[in-house]
N, C-alpha and C positions, 0 to 999 in steps of 0.2 A: 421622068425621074429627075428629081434636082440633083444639082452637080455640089458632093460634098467637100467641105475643104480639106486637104488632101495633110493626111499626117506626116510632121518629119521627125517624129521618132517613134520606135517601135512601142509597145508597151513593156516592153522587156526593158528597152534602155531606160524607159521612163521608171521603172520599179527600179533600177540600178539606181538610177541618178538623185532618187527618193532615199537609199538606202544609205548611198554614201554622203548626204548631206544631213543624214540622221549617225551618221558615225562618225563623225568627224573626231580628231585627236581633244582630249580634254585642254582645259585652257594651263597653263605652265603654273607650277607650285607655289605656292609664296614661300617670299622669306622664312626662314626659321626664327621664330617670334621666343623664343623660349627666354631668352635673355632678355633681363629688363634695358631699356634704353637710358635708363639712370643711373648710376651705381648707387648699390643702398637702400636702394626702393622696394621696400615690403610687397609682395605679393599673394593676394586674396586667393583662400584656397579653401575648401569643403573639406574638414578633416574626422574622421570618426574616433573619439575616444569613449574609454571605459568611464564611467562614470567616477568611482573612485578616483582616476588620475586630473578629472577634473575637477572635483570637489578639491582635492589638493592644491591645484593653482589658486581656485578661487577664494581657498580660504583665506590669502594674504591678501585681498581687497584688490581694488584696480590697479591693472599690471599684469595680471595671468595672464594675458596673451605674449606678454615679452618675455614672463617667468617659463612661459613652453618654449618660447625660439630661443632661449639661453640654455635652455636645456636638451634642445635636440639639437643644436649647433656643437655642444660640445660632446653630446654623442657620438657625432658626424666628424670628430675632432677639429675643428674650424676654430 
């Protein structure tokens, strides 16, 4: 019989040591990004409106998108 080479860890600790390098702590949060890094700097957003409230901006020609942030800015009383 040949001579096997001789295990130094059990399978047990092997499953262990598989387990905890599979669960390791997640990597640290980022920054809170919410704030622009410019002041004044428009940010790009997906918004759903009713149709009719859009037909409304757009009937004034180019500028409905400022005629909504003017308009829900001072909803927002800003």
């Amino acid at each position: 019989m040949q001579d096997r080479p001789r295990r130094t860890m059990s399978s047990r600790d092997t499953a262990e040591a598989m387990f905890k390098a599979a669960t390791k702590p997640a990597a640290p949060a980022l920054p809170d990004l919410k704030k622009p890094a410019v002041p004044g700097v428009k940010e790009q957003v997906s918004l759903r409106l009713d149709r009719e409230v859009l037909d409304y901006f757009q009937a004034g020609g180019p500028g409905w998108q400022d005629r909504i942030n003017d308009a829900l800015r001072k909803a927002a009383g800003k």
